[in-house]
C-alpha positions in Angstrom: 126.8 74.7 85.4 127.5 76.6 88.6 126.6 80.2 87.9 128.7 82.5 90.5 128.1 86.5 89.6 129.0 89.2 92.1 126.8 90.9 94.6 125.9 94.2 92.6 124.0 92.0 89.8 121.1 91.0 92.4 120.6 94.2 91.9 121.7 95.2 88.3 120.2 92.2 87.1 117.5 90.5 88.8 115.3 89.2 85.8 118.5 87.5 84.9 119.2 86.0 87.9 115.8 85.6 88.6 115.3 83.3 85.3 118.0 81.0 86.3 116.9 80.6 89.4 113.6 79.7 88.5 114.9 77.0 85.8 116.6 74.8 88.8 120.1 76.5 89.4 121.6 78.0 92.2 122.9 81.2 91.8 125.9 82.2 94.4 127.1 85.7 95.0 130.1 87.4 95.8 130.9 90.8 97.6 134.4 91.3 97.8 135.5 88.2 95.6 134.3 86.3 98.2 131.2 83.6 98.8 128.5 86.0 100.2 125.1 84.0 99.8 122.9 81.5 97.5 120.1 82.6 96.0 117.3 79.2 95.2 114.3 78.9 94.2 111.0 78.0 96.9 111.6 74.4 95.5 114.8 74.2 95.6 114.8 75.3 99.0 111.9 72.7 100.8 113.7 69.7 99.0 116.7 71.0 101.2 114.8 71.6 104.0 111.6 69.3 104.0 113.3 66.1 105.7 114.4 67.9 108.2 111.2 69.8 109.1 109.7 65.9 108.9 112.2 64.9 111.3 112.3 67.5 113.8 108.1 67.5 113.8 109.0 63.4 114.5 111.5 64.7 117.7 108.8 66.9 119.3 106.2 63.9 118.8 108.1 61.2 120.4 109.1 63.3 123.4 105.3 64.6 123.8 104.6 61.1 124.2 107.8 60.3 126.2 108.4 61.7 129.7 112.0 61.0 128.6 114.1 64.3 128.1 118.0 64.7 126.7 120.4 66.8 127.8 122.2 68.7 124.2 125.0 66.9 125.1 123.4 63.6 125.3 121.7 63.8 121.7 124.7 64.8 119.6 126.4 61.9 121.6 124.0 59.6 120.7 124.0 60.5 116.9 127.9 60.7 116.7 127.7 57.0 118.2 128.6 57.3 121.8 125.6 56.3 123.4 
């Protein structure tokens, strides 16, 4: 279940918040009535981020061993398919 609970009970709260957290759920926070941030857990977090830390250490491996370099332009062209 998607657990949504304003700002002021990161505050108010935290054990609460805390305890979800740490049993696998996201917990989003409002200010205002509006999205304001996402609070994970450390797991939750590197399976989010983990691939791409693999891939970007891949990047900077195959260009130390490539005098070839990319413009910006050129990689997002070849990854949306133009090149």
């Amino acid at each position: 279940m998607i657990q949504i609970k304003p700002m002021s009970e990161l505050s108010d709260n935290l054990p609460a918040i805390e305890k979800i957290v740490n049993e696998g759920s996201p917990v989003y926070l409002t200010k205002d009535g509006y999205g304001a941030m996402v609070v994970l857990s450390l797991e939750q977090y590197a399976v989010l981020t983990d691939e791409i830390e693999l891939k970007l250490d891949e990047a900077d491996k195959a260009a130390a061993l490539s005098g070839k370099r990319m413009t910006h332009d050129e990689v997002f062209a070849k990854y949306k398919g133009g090149i």
